[in-house]
KEGU-310453 format. One record per residue (C-alpha): residue in three letters; x, y, z. Coordinates in steps of 0.001 Angstrom, whole numbers, plus 500000, padded with zeros to 6 digits. Each point is the difference from the previous one (the first is absolute). Example, Ala and Ser with C-alpha at 12.3 -4.5 7.8 and 13.67 -1.06 7.14 Angstrom:
// KEGU-310453
@residuo->ala	px->512300	py->495500	pz->507800 $
@residuo->ser	px->501370	py->503440	pz->499340 $
***
This chain:
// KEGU-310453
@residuo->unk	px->378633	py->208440	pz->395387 $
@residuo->unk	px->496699	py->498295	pz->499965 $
@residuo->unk	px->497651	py->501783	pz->496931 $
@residuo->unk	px->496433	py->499011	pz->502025 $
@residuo->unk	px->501166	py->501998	pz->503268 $
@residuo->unk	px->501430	py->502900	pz->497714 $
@residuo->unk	px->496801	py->500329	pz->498607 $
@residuo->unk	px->497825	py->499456	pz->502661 $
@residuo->unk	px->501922	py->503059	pz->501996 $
@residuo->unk	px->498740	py->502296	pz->497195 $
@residuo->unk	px->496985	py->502384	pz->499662 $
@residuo->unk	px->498142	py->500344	pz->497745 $
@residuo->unk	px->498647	py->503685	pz->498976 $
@residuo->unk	px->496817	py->499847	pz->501591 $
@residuo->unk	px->501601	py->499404	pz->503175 $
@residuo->unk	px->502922	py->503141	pz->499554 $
@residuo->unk	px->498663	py->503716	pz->500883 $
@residuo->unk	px->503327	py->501136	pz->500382 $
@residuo->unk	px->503415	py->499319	pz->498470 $
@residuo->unk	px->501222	py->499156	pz->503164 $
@residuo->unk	px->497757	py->497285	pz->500180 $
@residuo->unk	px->501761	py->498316	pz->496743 $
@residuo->unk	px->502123	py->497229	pz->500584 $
@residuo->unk	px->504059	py->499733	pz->499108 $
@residuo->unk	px->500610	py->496667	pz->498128 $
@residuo->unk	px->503603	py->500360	pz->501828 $
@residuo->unk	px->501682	py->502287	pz->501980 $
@residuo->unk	px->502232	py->501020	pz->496974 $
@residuo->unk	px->497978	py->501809	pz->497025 $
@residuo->unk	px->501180	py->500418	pz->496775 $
@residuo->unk	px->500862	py->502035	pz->498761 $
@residuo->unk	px->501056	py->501212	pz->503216 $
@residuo->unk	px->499388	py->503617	pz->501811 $
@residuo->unk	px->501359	py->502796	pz->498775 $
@residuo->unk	px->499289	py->503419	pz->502055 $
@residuo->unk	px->498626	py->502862	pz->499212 $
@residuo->unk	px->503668	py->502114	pz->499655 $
@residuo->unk	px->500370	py->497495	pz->496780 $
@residuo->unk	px->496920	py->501057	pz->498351 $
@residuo->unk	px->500951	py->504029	pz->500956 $
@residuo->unk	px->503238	py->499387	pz->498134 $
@residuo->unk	px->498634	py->498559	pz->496792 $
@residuo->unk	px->497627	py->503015	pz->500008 $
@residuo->unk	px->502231	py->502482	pz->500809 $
@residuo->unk	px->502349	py->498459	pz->497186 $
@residuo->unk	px->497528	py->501128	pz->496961 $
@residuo->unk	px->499926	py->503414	pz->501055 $
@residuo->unk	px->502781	py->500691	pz->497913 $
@residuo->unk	px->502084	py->503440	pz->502410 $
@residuo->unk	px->498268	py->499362	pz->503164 $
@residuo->unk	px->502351	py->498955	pz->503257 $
@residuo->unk	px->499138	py->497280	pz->502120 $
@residuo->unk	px->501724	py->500330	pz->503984 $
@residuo->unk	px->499302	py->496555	pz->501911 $
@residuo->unk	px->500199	py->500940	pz->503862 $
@residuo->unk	px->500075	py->496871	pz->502601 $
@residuo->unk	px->502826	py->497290	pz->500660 $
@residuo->unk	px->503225	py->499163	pz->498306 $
@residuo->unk	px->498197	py->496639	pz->498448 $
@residuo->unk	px->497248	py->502148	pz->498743 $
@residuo->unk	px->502421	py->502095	pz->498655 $
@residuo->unk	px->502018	py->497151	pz->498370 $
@residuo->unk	px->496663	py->498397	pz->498590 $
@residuo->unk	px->499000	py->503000	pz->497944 $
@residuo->unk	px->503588	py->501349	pz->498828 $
@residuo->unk	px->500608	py->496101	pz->498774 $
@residuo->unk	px->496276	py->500262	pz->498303 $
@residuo->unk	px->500628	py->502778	pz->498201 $
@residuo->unk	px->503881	py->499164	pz->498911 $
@residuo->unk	px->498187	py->497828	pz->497900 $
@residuo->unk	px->499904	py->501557	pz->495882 $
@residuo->unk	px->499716	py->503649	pz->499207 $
@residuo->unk	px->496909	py->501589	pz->502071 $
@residuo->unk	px->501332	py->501412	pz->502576 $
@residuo->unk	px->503460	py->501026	pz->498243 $
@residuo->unk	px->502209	py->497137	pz->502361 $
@residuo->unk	px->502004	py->500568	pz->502738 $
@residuo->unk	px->500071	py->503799	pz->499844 $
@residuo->unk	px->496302	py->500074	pz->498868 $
@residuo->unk	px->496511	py->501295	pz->501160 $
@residuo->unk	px->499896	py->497883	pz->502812 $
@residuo->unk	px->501650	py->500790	pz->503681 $
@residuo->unk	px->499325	py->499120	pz->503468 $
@residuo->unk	px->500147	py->501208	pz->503699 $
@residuo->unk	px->501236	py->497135	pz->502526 $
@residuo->unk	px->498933	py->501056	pz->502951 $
@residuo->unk	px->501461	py->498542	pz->503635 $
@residuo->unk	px->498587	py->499070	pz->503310 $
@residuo->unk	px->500418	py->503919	pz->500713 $
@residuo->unk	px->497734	py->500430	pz->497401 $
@residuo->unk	px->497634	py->497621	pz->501000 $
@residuo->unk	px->499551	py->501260	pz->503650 $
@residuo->unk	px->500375	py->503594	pz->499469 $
@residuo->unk	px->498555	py->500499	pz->496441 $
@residuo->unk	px->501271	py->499991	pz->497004 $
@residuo->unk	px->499266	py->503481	pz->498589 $
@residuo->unk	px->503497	py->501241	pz->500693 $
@residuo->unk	px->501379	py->497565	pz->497839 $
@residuo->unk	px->497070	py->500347	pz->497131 $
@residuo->unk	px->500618	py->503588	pz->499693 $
@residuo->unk	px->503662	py->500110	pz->499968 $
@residuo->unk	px->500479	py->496726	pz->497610 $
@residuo->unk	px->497281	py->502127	pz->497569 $
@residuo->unk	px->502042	py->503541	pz->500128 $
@residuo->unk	px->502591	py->497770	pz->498655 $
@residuo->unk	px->498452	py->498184	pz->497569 $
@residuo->unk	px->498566	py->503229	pz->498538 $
@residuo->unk	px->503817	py->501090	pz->499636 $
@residuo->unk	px->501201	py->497270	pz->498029 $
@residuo->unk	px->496785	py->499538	pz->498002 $
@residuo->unk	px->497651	py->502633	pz->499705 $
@residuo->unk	px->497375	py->497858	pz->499833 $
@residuo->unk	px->496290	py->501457	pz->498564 $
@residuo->unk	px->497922	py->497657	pz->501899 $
@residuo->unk	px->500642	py->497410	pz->503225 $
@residuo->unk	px->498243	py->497462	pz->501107 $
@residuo->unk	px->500901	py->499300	pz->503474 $
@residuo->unk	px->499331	py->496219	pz->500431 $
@residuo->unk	px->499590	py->498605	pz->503545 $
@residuo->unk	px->500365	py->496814	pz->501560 $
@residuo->unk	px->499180	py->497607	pz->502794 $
@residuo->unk	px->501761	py->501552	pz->502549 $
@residuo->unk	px->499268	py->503708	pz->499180 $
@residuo->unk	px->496366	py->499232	pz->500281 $
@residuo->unk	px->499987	py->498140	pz->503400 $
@residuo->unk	px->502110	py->502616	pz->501984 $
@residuo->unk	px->497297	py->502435	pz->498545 $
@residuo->unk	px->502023	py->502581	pz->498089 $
@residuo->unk	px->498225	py->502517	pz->498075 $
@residuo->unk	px->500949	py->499522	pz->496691 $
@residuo->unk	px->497223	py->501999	pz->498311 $
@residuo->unk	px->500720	py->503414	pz->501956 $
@residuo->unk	px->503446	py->499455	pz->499537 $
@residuo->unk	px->499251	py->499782	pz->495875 $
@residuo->unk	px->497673	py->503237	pz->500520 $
@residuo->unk	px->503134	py->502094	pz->501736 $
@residuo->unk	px->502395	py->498625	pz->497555 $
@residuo->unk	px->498476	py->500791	pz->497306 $
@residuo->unk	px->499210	py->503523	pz->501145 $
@residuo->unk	px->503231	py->500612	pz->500767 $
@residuo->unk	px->501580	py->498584	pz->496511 $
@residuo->unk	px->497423	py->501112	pz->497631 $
@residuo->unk	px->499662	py->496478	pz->498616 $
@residuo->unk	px->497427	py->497527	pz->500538 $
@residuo->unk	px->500700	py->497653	pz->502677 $
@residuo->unk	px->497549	py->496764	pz->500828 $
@residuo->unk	px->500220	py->497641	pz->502536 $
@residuo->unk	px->499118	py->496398	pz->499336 $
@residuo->unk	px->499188	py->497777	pz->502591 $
@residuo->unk	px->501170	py->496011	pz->499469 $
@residuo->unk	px->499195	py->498474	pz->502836 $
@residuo->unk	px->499987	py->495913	pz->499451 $
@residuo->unk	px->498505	py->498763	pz->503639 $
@residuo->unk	px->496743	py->501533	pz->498709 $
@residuo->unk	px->499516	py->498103	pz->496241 $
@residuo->unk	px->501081	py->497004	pz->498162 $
@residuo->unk	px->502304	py->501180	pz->497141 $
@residuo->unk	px->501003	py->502926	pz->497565 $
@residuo->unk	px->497111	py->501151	pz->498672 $
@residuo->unk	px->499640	py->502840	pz->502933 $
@residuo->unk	px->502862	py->501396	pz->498894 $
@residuo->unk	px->498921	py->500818	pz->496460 $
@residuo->unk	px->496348	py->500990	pz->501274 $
@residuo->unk	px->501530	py->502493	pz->502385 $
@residuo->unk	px->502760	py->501409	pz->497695 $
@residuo->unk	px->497769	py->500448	pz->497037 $
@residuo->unk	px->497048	py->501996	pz->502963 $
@residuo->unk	px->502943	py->502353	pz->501000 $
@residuo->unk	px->500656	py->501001	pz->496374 $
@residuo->unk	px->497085	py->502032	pz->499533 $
@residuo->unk	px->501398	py->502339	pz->503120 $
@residuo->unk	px->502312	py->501018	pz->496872 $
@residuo->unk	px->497475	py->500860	pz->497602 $
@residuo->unk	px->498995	py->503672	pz->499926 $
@residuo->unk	px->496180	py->501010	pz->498198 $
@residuo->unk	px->500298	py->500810	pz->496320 $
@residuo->unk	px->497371	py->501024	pz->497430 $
@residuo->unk	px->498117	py->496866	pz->498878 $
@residuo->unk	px->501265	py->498238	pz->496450 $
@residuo->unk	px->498666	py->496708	pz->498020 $
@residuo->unk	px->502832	py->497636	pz->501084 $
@residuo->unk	px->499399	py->497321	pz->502208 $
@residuo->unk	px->502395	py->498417	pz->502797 $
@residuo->unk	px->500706	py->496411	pz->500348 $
@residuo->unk	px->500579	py->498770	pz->503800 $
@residuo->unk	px->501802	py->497080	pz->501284 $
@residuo->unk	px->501624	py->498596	pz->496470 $
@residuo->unk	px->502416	py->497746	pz->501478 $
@residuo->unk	px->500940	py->497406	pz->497277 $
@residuo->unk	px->500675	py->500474	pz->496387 $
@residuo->unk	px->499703	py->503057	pz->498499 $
@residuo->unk	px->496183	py->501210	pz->499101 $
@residuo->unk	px->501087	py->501353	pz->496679 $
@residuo->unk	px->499479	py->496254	pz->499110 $
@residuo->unk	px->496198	py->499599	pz->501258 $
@residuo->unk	px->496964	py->499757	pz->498335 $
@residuo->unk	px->499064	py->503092	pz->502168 $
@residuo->unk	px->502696	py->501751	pz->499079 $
@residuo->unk	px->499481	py->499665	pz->495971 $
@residuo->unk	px->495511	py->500988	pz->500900 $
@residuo->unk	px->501033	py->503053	pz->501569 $
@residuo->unk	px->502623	py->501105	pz->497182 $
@residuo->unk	px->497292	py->498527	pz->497217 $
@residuo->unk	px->497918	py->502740	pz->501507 $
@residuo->unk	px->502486	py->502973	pz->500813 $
@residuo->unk	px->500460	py->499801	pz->503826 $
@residuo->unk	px->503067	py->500815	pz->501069 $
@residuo->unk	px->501794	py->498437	pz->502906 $
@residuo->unk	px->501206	py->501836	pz->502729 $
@residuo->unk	px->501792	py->498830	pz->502878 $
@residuo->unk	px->500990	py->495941	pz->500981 $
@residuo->unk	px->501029	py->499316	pz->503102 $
@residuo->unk	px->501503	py->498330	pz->501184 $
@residuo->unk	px->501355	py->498685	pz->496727 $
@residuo->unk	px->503313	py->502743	pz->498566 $
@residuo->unk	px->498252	py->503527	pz->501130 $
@residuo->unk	px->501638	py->502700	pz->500588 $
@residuo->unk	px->499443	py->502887	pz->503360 $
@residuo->unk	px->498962	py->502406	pz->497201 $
@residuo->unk	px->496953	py->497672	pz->498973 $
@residuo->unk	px->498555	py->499055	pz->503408 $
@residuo->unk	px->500178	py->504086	pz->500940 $
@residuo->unk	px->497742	py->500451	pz->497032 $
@residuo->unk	px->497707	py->496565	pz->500298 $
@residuo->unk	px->496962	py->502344	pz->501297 $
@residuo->unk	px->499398	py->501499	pz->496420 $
@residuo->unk	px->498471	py->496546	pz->499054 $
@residuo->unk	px->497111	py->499224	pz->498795 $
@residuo->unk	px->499416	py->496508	pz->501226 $
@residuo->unk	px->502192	py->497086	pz->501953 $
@residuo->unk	px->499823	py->496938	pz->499292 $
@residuo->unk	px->500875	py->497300	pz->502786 $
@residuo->unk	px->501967	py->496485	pz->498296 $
@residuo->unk	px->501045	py->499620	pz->502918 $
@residuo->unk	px->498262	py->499104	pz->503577 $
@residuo->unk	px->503146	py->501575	pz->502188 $
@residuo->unk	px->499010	py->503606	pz->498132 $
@residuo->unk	px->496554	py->500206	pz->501001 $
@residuo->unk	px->500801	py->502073	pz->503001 $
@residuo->unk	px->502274	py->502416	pz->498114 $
@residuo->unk	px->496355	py->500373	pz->497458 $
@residuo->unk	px->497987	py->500250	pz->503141 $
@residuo->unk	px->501938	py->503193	pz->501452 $
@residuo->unk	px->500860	py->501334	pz->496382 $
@residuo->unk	px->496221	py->500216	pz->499910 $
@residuo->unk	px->499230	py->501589	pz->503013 $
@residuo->unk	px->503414	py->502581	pz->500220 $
@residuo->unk	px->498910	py->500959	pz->495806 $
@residuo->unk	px->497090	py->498879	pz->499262 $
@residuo->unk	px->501130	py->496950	pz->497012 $
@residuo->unk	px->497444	py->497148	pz->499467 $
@residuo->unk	px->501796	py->496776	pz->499934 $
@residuo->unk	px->499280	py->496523	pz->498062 $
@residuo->unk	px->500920	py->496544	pz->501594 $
@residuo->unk	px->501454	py->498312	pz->496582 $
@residuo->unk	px->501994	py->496985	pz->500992 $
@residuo->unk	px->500909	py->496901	pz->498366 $
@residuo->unk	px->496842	py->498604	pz->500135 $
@residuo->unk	px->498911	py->496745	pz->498055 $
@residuo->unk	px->496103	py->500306	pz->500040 $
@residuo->unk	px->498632	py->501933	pz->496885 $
@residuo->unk	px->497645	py->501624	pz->501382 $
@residuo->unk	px->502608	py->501927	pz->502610 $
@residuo->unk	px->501916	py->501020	pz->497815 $
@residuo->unk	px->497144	py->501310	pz->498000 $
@residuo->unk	px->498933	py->501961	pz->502729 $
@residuo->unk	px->503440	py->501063	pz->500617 $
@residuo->unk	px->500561	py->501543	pz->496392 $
@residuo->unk	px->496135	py->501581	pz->500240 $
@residuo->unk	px->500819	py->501382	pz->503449 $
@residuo->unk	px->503135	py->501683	pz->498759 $
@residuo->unk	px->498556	py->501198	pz->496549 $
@residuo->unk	px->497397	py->501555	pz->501647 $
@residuo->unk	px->502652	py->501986	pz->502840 $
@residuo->unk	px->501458	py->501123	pz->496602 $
@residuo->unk	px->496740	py->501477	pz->498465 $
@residuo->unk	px->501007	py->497401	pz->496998 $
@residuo->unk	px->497816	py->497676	pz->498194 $
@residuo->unk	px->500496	py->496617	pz->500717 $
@residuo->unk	px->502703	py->498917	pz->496842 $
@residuo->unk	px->498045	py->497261	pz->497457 $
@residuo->unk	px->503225	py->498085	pz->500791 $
@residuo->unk	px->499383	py->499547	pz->503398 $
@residuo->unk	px->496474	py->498645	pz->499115 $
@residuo->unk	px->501401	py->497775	pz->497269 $
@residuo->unk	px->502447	py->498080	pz->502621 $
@residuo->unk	px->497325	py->500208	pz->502698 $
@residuo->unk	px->498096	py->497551	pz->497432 $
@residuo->unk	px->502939	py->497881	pz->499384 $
@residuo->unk	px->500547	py->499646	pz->503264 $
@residuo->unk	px->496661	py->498378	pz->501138 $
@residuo->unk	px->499602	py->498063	pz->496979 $
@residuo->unk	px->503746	py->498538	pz->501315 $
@residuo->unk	px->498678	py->499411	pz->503260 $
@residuo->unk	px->497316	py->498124	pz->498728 $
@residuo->unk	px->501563	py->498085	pz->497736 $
@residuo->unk	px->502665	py->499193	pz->502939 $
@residuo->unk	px->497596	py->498488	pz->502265 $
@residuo->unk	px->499776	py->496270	pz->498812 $
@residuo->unk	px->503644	py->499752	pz->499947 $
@residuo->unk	px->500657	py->500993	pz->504256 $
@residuo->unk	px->496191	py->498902	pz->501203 $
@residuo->unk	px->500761	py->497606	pz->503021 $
@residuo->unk	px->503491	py->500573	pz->500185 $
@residuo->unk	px->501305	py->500408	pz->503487 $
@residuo->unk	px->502417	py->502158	pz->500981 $
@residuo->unk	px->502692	py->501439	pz->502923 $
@residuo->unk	px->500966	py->503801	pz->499325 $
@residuo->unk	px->503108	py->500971	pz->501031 $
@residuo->unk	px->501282	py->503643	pz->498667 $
@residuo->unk	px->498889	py->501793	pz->496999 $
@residuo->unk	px->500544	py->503639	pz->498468 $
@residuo->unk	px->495913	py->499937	pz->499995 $
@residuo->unk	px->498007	py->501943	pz->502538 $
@residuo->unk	px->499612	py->496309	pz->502077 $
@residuo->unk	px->496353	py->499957	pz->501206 $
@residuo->unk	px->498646	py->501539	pz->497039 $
@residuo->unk	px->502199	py->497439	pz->497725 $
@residuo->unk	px->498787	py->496885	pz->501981 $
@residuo->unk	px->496019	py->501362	pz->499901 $
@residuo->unk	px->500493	py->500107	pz->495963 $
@residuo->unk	px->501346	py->496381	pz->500384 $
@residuo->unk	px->497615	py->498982	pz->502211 $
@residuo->unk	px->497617	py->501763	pz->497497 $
@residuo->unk	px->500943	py->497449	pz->497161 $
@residuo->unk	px->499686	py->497324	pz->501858 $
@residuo->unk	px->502883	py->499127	pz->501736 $
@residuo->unk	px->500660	py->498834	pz->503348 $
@residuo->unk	px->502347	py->501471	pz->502418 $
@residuo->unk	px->501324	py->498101	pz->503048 $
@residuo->unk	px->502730	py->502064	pz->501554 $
@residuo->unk	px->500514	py->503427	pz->499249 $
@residuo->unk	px->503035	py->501570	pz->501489 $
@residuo->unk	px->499417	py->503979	pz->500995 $
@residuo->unk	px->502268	py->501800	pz->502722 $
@residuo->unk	px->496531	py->502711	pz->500192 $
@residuo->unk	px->496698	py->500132	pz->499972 $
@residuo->unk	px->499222	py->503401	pz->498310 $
@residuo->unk	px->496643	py->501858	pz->500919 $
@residuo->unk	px->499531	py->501135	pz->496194 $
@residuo->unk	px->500436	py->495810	pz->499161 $
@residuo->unk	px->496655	py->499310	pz->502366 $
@residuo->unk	px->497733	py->499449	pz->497118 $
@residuo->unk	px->502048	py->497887	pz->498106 $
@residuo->unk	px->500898	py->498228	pz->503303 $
@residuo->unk	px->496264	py->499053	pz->500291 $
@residuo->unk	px->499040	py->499234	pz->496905 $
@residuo->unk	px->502821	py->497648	pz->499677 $
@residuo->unk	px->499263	py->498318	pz->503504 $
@residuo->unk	px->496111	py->499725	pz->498543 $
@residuo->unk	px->501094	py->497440	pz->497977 $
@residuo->unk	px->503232	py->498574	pz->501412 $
@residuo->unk	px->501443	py->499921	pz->503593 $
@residuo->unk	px->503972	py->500282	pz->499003 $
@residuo->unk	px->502771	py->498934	pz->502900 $
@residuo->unk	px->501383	py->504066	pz->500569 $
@residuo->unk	px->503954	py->499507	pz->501051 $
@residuo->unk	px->502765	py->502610	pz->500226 $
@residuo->unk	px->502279	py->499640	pz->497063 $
@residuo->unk	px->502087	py->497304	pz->501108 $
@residuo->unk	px->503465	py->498391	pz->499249 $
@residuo->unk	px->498949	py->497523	pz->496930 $
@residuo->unk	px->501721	py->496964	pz->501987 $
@residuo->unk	px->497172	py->498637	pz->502327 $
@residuo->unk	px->497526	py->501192	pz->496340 $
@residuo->unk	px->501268	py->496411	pz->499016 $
@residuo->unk	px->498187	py->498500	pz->502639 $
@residuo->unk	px->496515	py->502140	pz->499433 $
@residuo->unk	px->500072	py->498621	pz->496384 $
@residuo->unk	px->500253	py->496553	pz->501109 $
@residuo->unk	px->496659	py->500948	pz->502467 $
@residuo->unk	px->497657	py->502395	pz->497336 $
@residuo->unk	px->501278	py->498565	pz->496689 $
@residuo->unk	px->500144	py->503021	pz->497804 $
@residuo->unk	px->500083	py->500297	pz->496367 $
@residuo->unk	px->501905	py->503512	pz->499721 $
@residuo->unk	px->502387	py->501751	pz->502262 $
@residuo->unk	px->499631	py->504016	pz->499267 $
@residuo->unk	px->502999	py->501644	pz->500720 $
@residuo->unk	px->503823	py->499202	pz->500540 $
@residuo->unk	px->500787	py->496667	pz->500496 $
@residuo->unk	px->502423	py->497111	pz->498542 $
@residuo->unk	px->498360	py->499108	pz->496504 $
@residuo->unk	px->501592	py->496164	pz->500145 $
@residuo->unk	px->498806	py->499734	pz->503647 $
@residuo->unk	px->496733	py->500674	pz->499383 $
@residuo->unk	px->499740	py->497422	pz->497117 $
@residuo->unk	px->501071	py->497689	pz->502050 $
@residuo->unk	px->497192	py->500188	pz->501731 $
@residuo->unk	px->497905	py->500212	pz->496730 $
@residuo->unk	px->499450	py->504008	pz->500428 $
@residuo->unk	px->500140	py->502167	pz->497545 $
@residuo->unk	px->501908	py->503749	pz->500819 $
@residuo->unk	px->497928	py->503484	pz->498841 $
@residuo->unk	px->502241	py->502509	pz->498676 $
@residuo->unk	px->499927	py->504074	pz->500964 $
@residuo->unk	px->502841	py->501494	pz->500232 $
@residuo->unk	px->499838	py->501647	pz->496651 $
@residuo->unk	px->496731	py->501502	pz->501053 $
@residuo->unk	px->501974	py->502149	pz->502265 $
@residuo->unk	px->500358	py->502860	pz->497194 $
@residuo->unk	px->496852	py->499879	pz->498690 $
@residuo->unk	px->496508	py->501877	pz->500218 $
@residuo->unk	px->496948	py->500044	pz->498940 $
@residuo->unk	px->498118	py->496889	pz->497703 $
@residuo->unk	px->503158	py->498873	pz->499041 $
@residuo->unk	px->500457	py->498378	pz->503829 $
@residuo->unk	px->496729	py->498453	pz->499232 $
@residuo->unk	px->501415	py->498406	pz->496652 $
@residuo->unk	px->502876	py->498852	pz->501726 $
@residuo->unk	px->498935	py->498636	pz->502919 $
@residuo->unk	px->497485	py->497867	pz->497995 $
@residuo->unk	px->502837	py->498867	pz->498094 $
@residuo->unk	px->502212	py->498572	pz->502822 $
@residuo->unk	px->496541	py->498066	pz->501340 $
@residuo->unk	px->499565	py->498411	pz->496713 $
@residuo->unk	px->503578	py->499177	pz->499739 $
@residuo->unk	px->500327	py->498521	pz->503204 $
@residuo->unk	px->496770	py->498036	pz->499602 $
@residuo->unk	px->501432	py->498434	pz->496662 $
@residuo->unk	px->502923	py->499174	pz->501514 $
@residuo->unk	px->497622	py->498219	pz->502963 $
@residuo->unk	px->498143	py->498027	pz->497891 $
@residuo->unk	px->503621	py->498742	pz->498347 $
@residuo->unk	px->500788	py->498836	pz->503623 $
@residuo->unk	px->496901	py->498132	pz->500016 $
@residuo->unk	px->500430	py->498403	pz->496570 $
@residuo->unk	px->503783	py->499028	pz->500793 $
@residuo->unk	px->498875	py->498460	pz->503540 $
@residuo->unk	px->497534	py->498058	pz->497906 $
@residuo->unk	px->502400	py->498432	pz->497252 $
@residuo->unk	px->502733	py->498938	pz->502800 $
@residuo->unk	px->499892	py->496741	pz->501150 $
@residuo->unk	px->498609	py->499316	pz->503232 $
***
């Protein structure tokens, strides 16, 4: 693979309006596609007595039963997930026959409280309506019943799937007198007992209601509209906020793991102020730390170009507070271009004019280092590789279960570490023999 034509084929984010318009570094991406019935199952799987019935083709079927074999979430073979197969009968005449009579019998051997009926591919292109068949099951059951639609000829991976599942929850929920707690949407990774956010909000008596889609139960989601406040950590909830605010009425706060100080500042001040709370002295005391971090961070990364692969950080607004200290991006890798993200798309473009590309299969990467010659790779890649080719690897992962100023901490951490260990590349290069 020649590195000059690879690069020359890209575009650079002036040029891209659309995602479409962004180009694949190879046909294969990495870390591959996964569709949208994957992301419905590892929702569905933290809502702790809710069923989950797949309804499409036997290899839809097997996909999902083999997912969800895997440890204890769905209770194994015999557990909270089954599935309607349906045949070429189905598929030319309908399958609502099969739907209804494959639920009867589910409800007889499980008596399920909730079901989330989970389409796929095939159910959405012979047209079957899966959301008035939900409506009459559920009327006829007494039990709520939502359909899910995971279609994959219409997106590029999972992330549908959660979005969707988490949006038919609040068809559960049922209005209750208003209380102090707050609800936490779209905690996905580690557990947000362990989060700076978590110990501010206990620091200054808020309880904490429901998490979804992280071990709730039916019971909690049903009584989710007696919050006070939500608060978004998670971009694939916002829709669930958006309609929990216009079925009951609950303000929501966008608090994700943002790097930038002064986000997260507004975040906390934005969610102190849904409460009716002062703003906690603690919150102001980190804010400070924070910047004075930041600044102090800046001579160590100014210059330093970099490719950005995958992070647990909110991506556009993590590469603006990069580009903010003075470093220089030269690829960034995004699979969207969010509308919210505009802003921070511009003001990054203002001062650079990245290479956009899909996330991409980190082979032909090799030959795009050999072209742009970066300093740090941002994201997952092969730590020895990169040295190789004298570039240094940027740490997140662990970032993944935290938030609030403690991401900003962090984050500055793994720059400085990875510049250190650049400038021992450079050193070593320089004491070996020509």
């Amino acid at each position: 693979m020649n590195g000059h034509q690879l690069v020359a084929s890209l575009k650079r984010m002036s040029e891209i309006e659309d995602v479409k318009q962004i180009t694949h570094l190879t046909h294969a991406l990495f870390p591959g596609t996964h569709c949208p019935l994957m992301g419905a199952a590892l929702a569905i799987r933290g809502i702790q007595d809710a069923m989950m019935m797949v309804i499409g083709t036997d290899e839809c079927a097997y996909y999902t039963k083999s997912l969800t074999l895997n440890g204890d979430s769905f209770g194994g073979l015999s557990g909270r997930c089954v599935s309607v197969v349906l045949d070429s009968g189905d598929v030319t005449f309908g399958s609502r026959k099969r739907v209804i009579s494959a639920f009867r019998e589910m409800v007889e051997d499980y008596h399920p409280k909730v079901v989330f009926l989970v389409t796929t591919c095939v159910v959405e292109i012979i047209g079957d309506d899966m959301d008035a068949i939900a409506d009459e099951l559920s009327e006829q059951y007494d039990i709520a019943v939502m359909a899910v639609h995971t279609e994959h000829f219409k997106c590029e991976n999972h992330l549908p799937g959660i979005t969707r599942t988490l949006e038919a929850c609040v068809d559960m929920m049922k209005p209750q007198p208003k209380g102090q707690q707050v609800n936490v949407l779209g905690q996905r990774m580690g557990s947000f007992a362990g989060t700076e956010l978590y110990r501010i909000l206990q620091q200054s008596g808020v309880d904490i209601g429901l998490q979804v889609p992280s071990n709730c139960s039916v019971e909690e989601i049903r009584v989710a509209a007696g919050a006070k406040a939500n608060i978004v950590v998670n971009n694939t909830a916002l829709p669930m906020a958006k309609k929990m605010k216009r079925k009951f009425g609950i303000p929501y706060i966008v608090f994700e793991k943002f790097v930038a100080p002064q986000r997260i500042y507004q975040a906390y001040v934005q969610l102190f102020e849904a409460l009716g709370h002062p703003l906690p002295k603690a919150v102001e005391a980190k804010y400070q730390q924070a910047i004075k971090q930041t600044n102090q961070a800046r001579a160590g990364v100014q210059g330093l170009r970099y490719i950005y692969g995958n992070t647990p950080y909110p991506l556009f607004e993590f590469n603006r507070f990069l580009v903010d200290l003075g470093m220089v991006p030269l690829v960034i890798q995004t699979a969207d271009l969010p509308e919210e993200d505009q802003e921070d798309r511009a003001y990054i473009q203002a001062k650079h004019d990245p290479y956009l590309v899909l996330p991409a299969n980190i082979a032909p990467l090799q030959f795009v280092y050999d072209v742009l010659q970066p300093n740090l790779y941002l994201g997952h890649e092969y730590a020895h590789r990169l040295r190789k080719k004298n570039i240094a690897l940027v740490r997140s992962d662990q970032a993944a279960s935290m938030l609030g100023f403690e991401i900003t901490h962090y984050a500055l951490s793994s720059l400085q570490t990875a510049a250190d260990e650049l400038q021992q590349m450079h050193h070593a290069a320089e004491r070996s023999p020509a």
